[in-house]
Steps between C-alpha positions, in 0.01 A plus 500: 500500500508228707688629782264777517212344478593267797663861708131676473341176588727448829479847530079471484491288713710593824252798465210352521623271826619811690187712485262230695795441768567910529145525630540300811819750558299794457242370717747487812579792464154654554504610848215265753361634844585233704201304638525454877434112497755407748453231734709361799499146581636342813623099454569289831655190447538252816715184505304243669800301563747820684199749573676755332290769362648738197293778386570702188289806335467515166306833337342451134504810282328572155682612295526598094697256361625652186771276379500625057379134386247317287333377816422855538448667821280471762439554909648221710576485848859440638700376882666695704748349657572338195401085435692351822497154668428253814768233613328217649588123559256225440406234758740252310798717514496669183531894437346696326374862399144637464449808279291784639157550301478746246338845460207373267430117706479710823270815366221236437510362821350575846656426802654153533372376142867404396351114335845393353852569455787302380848399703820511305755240674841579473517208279341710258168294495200681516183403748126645467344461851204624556241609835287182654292559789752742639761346411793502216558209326644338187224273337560250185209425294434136513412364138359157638271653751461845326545674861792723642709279682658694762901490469644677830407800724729796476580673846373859456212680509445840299296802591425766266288866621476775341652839645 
């Protein structure tokens, strides 16, 4: 009696989990005119130090993203290329990489708006810097003073425009 009692129970219950997660599932499969959102974005970074100037395109494209979870699904915009990097070196020698902004930080943006990004040395340490007067820099916040205490410039500028 027991035995059976625990089987319908089990048995209860796996059906009442898989009806709620077969609904995202059906809902990808519910064909979507594709919205034509798409938006190029061109991304110059200089070196200060070399002068050497690397441009790379990057197109953002809505798309249904219908992935059969309990976050449900939902439009979202995606990178094409996919996520890539910049090598730079720092003024004091040390190297580094600098991710490329993503779809949904750049489609809120006008030209040049690009306020902060981070640097991941090679270390493994990660470094917010952010845009002063033109220029990108990595600021500590001074708990004495309670100002931004300005660490070290880093030797590239970056220019965002829309296409």
């Amino acid at each position: 009696m027991r035995i059976n009692l625990a089987y319908i129970l089990i048995l209860f219950l796996s059906g009442c989990t898989f009806i709620p997660a077969s609904v995202g599932c059906l809902d990808s499969k519910v064909p979507r005119v594709k919205p034509e959102y798409n938006q190029d974005f061109l991304l110059t970074y200089s070196d200060t130090n070399t002068g050497i100037v690397t441009e790379k395109l990057i197109t953002c494209e809505y798309f249904y993203n219908a992935q059969c979870s309990a976050r449900g699904n939902y439009w979202d915009w995606r990178q094409s290329p996919k996520i890539g990097e910049y090598q730079l070196t720092l003024n004091d020698g040390r190297k580094g990489k600098l991710l490329y902004p993503r779809c949904p930080n750049l489609m809120g943006i006008n030209e040049s708006q690009l306020n902060y990004t981070d640097i991941i040395l090679s270390t493994g340490e990660s470094i917010r810097i952010s845009k002063k007067n033109g220029r990108w820099v990595n600021r500590v916040y001074d708990k004495v003073t309670k100002k931004p205490k300005l660490v070290f410039e880093v030797p590239f500028t970056i220019n965002i425009k829309k296409i």
